[in-house]
CHARMM internal coordinates of N, CA and C (Angstrom, degrees):
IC EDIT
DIST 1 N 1 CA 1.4415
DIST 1 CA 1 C 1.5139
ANGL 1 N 1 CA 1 C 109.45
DIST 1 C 2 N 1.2217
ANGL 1 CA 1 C 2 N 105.46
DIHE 1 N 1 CA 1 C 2 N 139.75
DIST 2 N 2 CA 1.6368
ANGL 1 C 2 N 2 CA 100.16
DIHE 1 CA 1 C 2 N 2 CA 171.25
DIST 2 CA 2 C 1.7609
ANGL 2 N 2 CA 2 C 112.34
DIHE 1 C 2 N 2 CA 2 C -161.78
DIST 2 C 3 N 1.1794
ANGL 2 CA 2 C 3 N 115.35
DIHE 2 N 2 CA 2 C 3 N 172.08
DIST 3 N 3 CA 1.6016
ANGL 2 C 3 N 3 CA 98.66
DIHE 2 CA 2 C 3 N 3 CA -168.59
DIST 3 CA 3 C 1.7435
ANGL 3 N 3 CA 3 C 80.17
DIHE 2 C 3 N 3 CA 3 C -170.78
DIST 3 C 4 N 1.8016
ANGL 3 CA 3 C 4 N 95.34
DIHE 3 N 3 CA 3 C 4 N 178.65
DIST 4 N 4 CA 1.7628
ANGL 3 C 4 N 4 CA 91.46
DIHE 3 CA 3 C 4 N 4 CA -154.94
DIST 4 CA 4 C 1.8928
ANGL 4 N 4 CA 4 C 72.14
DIHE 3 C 4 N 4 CA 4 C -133.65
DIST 4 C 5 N 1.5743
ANGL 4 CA 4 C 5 N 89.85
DIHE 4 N 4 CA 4 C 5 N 154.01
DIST 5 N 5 CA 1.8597
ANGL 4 C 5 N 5 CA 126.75
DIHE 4 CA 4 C 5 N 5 CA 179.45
DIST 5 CA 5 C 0.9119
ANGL 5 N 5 CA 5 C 105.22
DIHE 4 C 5 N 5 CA 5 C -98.32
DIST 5 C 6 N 1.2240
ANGL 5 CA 5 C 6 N 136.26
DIHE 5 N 5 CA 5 C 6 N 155.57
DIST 6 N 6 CA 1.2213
ANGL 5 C 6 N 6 CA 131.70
DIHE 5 CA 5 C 6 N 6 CA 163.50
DIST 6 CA 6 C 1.7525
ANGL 6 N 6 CA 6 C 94.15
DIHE 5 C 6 N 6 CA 6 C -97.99
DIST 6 C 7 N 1.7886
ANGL 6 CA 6 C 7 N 91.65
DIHE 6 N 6 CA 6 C 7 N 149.38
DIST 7 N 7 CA 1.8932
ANGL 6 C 7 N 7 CA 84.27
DIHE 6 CA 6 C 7 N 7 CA -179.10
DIST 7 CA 7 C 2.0199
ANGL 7 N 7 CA 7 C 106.68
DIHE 6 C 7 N 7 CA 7 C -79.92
DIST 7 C 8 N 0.8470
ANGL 7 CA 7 C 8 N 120.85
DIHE 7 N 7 CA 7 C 8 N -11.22
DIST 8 N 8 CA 1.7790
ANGL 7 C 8 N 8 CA 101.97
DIHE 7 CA 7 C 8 N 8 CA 178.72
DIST 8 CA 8 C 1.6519
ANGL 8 N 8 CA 8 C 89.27
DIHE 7 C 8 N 8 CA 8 C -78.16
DIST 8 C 9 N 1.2491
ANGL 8 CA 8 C 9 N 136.30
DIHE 8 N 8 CA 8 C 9 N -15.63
DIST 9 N 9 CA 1.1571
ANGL 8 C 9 N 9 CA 115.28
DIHE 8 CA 8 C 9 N 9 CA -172.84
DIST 9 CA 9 C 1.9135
ANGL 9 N 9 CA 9 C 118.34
DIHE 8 C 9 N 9 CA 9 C -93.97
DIST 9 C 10 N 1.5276
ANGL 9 CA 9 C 10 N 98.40
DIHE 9 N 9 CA 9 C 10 N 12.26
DIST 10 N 10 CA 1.8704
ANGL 9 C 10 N 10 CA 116.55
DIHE 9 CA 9 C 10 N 10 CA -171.47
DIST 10 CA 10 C 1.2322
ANGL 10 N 10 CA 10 C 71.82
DIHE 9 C 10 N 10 CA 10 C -130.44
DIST 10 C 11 N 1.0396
ANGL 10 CA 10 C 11 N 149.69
DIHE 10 N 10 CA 10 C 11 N -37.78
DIST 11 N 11 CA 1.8780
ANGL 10 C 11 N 11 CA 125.49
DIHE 10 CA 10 C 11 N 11 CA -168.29
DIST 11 CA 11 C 1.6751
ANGL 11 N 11 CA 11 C 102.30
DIHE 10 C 11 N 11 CA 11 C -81.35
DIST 11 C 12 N 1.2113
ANGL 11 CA 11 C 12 N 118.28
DIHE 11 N 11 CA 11 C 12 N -25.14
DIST 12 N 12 CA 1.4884
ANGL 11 C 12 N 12 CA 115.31
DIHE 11 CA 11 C 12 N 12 CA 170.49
DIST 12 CA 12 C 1.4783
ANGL 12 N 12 CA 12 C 128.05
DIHE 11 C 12 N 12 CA 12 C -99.36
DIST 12 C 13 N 1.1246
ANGL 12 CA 12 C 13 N 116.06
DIHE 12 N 12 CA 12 C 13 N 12.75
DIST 13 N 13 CA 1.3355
ANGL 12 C 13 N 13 CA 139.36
DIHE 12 CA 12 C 13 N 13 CA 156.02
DIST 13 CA 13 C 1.3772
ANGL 13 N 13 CA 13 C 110.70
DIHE 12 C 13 N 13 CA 13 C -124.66
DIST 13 C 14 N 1.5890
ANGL 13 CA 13 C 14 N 113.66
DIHE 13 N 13 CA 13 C 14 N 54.14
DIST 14 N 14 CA 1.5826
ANGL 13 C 14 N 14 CA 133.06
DIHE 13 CA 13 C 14 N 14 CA 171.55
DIST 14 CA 14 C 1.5171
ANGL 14 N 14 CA 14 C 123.62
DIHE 13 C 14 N 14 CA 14 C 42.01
DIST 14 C 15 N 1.0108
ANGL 14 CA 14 C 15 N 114.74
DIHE 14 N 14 CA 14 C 15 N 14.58
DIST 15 N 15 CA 1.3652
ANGL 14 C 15 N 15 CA 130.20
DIHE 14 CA 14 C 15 N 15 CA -164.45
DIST 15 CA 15 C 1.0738
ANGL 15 N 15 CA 15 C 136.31
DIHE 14 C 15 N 15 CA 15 C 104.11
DIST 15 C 16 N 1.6630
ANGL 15 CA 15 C 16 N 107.95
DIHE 15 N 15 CA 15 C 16 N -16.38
DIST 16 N 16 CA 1.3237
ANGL 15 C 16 N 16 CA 118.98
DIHE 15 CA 15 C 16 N 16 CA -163.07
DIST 16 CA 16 C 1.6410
ANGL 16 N 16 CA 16 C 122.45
DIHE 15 C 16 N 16 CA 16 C -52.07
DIST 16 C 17 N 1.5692
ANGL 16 CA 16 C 17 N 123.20
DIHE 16 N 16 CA 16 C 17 N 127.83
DIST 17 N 17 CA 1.2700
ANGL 16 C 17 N 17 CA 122.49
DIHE 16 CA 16 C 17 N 17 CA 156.40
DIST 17 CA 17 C 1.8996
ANGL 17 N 17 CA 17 C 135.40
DIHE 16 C 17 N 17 CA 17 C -99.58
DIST 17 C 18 N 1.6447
ANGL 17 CA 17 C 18 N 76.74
DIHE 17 N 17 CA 17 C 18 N 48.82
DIST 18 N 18 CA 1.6527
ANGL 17 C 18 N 18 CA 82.13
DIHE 17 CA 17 C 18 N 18 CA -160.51
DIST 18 CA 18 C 1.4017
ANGL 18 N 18 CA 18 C 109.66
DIHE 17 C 18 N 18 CA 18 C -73.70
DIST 18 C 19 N 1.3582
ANGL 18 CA 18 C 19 N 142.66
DIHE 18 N 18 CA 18 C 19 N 148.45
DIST 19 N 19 CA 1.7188
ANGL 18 C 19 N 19 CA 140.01
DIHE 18 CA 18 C 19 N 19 CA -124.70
DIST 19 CA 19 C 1.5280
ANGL 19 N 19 CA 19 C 88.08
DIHE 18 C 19 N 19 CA 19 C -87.38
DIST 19 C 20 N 0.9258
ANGL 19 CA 19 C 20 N 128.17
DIHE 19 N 19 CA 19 C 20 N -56.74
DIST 20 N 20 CA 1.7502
ANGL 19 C 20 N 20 CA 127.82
DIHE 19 CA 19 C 20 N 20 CA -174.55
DIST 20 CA 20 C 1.3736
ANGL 20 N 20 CA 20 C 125.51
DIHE 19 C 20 N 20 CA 20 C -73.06
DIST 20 C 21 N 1.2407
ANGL 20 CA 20 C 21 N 111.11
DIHE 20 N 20 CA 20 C 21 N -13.14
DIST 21 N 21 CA 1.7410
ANGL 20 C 21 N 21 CA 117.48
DIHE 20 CA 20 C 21 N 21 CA -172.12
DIST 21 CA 21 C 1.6336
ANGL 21 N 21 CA 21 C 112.16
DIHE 20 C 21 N 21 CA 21 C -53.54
DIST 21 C 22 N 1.3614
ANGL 21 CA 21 C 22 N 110.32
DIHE 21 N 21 CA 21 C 22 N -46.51
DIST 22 N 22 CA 1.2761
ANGL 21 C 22 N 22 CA 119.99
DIHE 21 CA 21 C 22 N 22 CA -169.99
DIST 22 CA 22 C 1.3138
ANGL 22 N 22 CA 22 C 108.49
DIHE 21 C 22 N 22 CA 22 C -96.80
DIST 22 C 23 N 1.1970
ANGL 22 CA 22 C 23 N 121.58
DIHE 22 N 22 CA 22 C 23 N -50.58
DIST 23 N 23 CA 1.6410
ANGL 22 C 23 N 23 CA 104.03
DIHE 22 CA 22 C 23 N 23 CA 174.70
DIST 23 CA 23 C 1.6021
ANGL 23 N 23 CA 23 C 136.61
DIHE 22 C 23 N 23 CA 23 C -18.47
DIST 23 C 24 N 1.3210
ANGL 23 CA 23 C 24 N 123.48
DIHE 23 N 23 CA 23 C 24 N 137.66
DIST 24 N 24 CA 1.2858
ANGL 23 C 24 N 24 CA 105.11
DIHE 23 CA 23 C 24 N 24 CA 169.70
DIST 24 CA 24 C 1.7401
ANGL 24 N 24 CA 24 C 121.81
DIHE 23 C 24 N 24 CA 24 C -104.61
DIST 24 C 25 N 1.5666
ANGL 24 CA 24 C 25 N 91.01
DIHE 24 N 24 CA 24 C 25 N 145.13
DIST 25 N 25 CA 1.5816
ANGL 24 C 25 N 25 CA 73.92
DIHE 24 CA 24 C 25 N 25 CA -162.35
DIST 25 CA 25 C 1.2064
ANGL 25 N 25 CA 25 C 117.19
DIHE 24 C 25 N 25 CA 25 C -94.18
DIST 25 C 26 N 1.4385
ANGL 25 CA 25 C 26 N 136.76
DIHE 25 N 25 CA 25 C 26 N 163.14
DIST 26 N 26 CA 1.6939
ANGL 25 C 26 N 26 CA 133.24
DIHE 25 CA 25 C 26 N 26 CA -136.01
DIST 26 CA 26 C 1.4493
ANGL 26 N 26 CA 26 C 93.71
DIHE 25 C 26 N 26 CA 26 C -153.13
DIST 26 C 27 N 0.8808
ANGL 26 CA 26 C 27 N 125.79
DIHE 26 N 26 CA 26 C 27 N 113.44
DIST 27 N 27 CA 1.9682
ANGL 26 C 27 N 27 CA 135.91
DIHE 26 CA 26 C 27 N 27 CA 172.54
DIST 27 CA 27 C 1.7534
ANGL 27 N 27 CA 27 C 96.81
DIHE 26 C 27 N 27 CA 27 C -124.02
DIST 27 C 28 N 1.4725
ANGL 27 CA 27 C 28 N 94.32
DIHE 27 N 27 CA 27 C 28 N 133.95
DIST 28 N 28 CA 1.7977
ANGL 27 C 28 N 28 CA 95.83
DIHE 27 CA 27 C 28 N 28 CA 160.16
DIST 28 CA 28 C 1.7875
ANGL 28 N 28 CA 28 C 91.92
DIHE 27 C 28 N 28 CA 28 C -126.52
DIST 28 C 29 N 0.9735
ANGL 28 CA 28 C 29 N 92.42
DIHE 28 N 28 CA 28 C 29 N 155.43
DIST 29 N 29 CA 1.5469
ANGL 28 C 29 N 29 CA 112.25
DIHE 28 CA 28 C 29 N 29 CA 148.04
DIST 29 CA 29 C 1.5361
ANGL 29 N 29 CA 29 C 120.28
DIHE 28 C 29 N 29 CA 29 C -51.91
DIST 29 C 30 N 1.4743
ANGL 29 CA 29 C 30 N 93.09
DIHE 29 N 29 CA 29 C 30 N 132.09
DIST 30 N 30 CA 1.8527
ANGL 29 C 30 N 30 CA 92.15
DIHE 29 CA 29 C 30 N 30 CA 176.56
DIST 30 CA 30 C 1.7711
ANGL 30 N 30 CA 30 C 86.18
DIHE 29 C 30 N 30 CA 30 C -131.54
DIST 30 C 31 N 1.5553
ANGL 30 CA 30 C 31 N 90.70
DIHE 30 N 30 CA 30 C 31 N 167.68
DIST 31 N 31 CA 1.3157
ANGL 30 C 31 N 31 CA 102.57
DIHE 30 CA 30 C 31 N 31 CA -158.38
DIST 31 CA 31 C 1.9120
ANGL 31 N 31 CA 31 C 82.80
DIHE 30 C 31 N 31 CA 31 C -131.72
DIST 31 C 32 N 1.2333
ANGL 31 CA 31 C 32 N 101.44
DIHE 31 N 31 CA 31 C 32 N 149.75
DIST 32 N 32 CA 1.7823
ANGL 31 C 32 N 32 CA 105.66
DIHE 31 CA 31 C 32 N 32 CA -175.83
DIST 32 CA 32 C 1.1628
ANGL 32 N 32 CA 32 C 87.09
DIHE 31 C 32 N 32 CA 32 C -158.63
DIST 32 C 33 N 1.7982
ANGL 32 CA 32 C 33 N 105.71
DIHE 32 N 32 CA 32 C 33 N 143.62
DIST 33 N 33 CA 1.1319
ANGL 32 C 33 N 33 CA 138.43
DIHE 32 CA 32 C 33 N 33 CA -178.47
DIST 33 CA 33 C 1.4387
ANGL 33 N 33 CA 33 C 119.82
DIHE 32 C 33 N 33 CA 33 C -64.65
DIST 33 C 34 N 1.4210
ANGL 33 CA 33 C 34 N 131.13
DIHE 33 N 33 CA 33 C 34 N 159.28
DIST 34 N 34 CA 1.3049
ANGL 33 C 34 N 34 CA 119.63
DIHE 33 CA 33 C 34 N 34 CA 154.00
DIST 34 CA 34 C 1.6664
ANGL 34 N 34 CA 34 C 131.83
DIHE 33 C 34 N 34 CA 34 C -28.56
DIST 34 C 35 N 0.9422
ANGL 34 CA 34 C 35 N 145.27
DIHE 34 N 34 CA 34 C 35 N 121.86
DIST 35 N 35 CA 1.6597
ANGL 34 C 35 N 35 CA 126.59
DIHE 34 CA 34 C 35 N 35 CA -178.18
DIST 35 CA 35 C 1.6854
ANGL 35 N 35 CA 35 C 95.56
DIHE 34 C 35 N 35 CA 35 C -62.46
DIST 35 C 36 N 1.7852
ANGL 35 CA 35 C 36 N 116.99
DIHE 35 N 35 CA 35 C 36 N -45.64
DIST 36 N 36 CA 1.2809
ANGL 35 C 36 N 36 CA 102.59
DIHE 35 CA 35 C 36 N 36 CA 171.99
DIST 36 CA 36 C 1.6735
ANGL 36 N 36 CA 36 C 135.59
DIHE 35 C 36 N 36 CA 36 C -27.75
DIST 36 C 37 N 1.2963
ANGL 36 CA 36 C 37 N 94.68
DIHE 36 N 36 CA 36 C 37 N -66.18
DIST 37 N 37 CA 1.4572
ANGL 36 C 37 N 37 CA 126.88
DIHE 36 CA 36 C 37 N 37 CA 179.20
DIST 37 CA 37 C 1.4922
ANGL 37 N 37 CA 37 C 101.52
DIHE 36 C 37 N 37 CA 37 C -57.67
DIST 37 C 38 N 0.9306
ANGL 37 CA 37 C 38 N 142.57
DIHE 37 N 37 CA 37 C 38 N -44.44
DIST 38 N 38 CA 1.2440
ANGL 37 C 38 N 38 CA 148.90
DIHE 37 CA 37 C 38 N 38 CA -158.12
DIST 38 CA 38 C 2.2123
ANGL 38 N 38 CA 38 C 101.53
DIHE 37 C 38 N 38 CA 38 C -92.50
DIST 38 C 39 N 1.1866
ANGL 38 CA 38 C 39 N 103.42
DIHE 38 N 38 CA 38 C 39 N -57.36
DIST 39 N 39 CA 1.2220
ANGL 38 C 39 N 39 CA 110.79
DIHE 38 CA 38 C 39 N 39 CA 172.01
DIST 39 CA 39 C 1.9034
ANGL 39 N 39 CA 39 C 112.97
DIHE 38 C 39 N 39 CA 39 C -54.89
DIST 39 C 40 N 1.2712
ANGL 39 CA 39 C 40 N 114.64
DIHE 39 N 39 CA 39 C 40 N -48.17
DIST 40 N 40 CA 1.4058
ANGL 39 C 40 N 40 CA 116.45
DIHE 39 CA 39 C 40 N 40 CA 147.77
DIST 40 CA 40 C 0.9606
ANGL 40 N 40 CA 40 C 130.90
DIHE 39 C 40 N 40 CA 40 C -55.98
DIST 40 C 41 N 1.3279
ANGL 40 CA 40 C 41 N 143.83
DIHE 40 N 40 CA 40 C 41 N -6.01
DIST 41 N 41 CA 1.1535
ANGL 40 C 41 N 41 CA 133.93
DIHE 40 CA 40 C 41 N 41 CA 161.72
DIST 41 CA 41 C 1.4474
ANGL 41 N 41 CA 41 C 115.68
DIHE 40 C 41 N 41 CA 41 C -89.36
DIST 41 C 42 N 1.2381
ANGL 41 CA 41 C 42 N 117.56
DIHE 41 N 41 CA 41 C 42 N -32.77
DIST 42 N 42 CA 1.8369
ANGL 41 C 42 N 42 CA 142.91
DIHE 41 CA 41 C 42 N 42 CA 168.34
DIST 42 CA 42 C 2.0981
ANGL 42 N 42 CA 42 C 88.61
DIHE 41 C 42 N 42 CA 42 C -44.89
DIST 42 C 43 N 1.0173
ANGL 42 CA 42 C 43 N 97.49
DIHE 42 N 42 CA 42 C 43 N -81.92
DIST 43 N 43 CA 1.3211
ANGL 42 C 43 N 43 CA 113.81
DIHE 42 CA 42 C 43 N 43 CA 177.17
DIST 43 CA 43 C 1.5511
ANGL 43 N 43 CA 43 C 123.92
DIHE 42 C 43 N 43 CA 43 C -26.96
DIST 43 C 44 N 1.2345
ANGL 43 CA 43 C 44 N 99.96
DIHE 43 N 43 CA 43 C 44 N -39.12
DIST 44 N 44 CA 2.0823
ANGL 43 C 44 N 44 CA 104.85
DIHE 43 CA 43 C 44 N 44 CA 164.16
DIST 44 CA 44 C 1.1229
ANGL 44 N 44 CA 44 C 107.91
DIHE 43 C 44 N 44 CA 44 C -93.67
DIST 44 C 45 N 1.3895
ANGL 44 CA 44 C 45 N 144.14
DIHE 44 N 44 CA 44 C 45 N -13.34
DIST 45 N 45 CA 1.0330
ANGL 44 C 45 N 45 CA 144.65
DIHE 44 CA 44 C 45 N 45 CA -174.79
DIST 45 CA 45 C 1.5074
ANGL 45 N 45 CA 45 C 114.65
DIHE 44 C 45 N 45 CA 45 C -87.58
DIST 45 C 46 N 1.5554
ANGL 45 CA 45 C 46 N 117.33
DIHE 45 N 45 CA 45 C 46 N -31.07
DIST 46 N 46 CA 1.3716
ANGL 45 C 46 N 46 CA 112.43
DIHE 45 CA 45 C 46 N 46 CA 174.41
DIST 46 CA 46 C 1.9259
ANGL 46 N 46 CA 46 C 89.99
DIHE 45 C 46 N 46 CA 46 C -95.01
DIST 46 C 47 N 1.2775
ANGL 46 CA 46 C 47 N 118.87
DIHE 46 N 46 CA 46 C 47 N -39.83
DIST 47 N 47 CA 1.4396
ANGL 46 C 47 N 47 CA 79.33
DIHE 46 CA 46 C 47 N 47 CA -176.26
DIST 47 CA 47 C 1.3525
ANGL 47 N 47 CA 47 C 125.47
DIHE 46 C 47 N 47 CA 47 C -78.72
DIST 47 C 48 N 1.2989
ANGL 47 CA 47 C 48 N 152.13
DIHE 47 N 47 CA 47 C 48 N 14.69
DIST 48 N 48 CA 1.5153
ANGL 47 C 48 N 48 CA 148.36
DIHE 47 CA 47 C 48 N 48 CA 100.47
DIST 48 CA 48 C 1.2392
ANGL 48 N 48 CA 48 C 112.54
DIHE 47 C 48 N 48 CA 48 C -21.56
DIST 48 C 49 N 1.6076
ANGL 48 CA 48 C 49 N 137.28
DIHE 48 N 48 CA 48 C 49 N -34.41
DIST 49 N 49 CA 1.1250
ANGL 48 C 49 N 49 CA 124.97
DIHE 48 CA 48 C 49 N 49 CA -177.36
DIST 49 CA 49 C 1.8329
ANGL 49 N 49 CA 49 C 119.71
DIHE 48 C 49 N 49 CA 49 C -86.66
DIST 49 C 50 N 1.0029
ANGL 49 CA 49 C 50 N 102.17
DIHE 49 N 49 CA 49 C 50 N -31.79
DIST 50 N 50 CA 1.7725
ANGL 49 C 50 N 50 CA 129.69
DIHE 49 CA 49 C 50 N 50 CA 161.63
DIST 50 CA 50 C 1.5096
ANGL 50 N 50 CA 50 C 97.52
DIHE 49 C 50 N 50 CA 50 C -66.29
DIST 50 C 51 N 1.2034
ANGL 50 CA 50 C 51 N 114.20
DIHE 50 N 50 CA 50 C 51 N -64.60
DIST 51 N 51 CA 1.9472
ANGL 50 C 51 N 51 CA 99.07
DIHE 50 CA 50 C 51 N 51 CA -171.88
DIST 51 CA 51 C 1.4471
ANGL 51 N 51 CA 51 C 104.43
DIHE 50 C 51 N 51 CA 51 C -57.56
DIST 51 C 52 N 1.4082
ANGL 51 CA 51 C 52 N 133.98
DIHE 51 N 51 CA 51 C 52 N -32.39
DIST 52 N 52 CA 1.5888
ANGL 51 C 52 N 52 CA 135.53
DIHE 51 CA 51 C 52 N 52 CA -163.98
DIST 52 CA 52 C 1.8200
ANGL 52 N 52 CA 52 C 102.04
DIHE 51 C 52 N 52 CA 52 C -78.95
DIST 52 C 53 N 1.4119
ANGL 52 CA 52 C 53 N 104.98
DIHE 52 N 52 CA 52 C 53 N -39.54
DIST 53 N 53 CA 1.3169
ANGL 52 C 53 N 53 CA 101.57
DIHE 52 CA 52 C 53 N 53 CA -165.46
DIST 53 CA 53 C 1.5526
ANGL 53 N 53 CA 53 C 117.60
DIHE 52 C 53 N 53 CA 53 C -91.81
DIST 53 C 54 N 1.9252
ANGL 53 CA 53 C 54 N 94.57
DIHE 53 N 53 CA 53 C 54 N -9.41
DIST 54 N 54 CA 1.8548
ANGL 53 C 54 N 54 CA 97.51
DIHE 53 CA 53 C 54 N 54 CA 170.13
DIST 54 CA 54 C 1.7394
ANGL 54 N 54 CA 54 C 109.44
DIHE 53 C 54 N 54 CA 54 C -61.75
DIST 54 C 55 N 1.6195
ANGL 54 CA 54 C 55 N 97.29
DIHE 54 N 54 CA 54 C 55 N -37.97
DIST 55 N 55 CA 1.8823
ANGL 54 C 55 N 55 CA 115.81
DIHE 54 CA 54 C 55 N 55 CA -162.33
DIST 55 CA 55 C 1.3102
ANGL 55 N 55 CA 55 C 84.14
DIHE 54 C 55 N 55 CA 55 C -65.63
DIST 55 C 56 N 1.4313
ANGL 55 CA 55 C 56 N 126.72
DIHE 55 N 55 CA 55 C 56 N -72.18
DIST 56 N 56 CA 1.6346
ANGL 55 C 56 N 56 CA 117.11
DIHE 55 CA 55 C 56 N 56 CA -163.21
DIST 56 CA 56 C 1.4240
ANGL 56 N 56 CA 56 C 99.73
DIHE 55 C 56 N 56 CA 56 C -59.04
DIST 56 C 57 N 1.3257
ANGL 56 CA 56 C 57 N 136.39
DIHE 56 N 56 CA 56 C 57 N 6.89
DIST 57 N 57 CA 1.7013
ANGL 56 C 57 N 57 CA 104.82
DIHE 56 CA 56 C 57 N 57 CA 174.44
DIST 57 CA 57 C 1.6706
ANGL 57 N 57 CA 57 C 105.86
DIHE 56 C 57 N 57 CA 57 C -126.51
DIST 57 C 58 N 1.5740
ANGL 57 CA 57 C 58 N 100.04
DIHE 57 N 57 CA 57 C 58 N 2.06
DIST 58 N 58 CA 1.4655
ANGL 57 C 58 N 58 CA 106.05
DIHE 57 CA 57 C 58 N 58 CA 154.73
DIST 58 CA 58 C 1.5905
ANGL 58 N 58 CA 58 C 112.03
DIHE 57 C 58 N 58 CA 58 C -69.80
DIST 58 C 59 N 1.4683
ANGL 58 CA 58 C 59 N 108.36
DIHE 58 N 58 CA 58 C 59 N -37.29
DIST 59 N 59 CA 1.7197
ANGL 58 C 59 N 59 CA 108.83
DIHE 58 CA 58 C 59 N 59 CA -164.52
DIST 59 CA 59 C 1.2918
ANGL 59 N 59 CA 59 C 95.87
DIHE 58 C 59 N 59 CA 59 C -65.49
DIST 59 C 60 N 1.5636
ANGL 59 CA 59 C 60 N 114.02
DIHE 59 N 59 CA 59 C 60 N -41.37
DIST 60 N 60 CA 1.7171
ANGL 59 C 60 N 60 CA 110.98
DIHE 59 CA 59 C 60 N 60 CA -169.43
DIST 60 CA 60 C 1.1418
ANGL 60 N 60 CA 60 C 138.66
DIHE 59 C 60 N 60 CA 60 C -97.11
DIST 60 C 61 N 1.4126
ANGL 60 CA 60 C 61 N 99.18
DIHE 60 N 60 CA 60 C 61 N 2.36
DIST 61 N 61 CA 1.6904
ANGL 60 C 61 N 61 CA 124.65
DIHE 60 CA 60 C 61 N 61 CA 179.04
DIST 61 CA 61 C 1.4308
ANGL 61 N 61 CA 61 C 101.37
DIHE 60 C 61 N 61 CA 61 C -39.07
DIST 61 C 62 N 1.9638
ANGL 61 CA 61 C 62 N 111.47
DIHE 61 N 61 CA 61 C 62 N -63.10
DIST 62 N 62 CA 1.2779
ANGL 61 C 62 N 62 CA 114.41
DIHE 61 CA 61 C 62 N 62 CA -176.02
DIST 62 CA 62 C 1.2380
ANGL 62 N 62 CA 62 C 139.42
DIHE 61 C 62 N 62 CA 62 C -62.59
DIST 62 C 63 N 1.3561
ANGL 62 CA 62 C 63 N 106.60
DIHE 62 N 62 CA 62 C 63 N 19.60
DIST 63 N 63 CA 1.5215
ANGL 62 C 63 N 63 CA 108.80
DIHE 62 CA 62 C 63 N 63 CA -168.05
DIST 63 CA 63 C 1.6397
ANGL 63 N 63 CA 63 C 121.08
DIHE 62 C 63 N 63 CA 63 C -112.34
DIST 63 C 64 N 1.4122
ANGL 63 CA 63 C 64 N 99.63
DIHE 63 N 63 CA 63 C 64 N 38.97
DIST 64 N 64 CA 1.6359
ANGL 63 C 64 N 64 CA 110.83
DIHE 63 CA 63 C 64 N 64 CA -151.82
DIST 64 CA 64 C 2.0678
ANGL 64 N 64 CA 64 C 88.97
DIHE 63 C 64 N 64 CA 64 C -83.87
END
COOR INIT
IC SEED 1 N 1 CA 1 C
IC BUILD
């Protein structure tokens, strides 16, 4: 990352090139889901992963 100072604006902050002085700082809004909603979705996702991995260990059970 890098971005440019203007120099009257490092000559009036004594010279300083300290890493954050000049940057500008940039926040957006974030938007986040229900934890509900979100925790439910976790929740179908491993059990699809449990139903997939019972079938693959039905197929391979027999292969002892």
């Amino acid at each position: 990352n890098s971005y440019h100072a203007p120099i009257d604006k490092i000559k009036a902050n004594d010279w300083s090139l300290a890493a954050g002085r000049y940057k500008p700082v940039v926040t957006q809004a974030v938007h986040h889901e229900a934890p509900k909603k979100i925790l439910g979705e976790i929740l179908e996702i491993e059990g699809e992963i449990t139903k997939r991995a019972r079938a693959l260990l039905s197929q391979i059970g027999d292969l002892k």
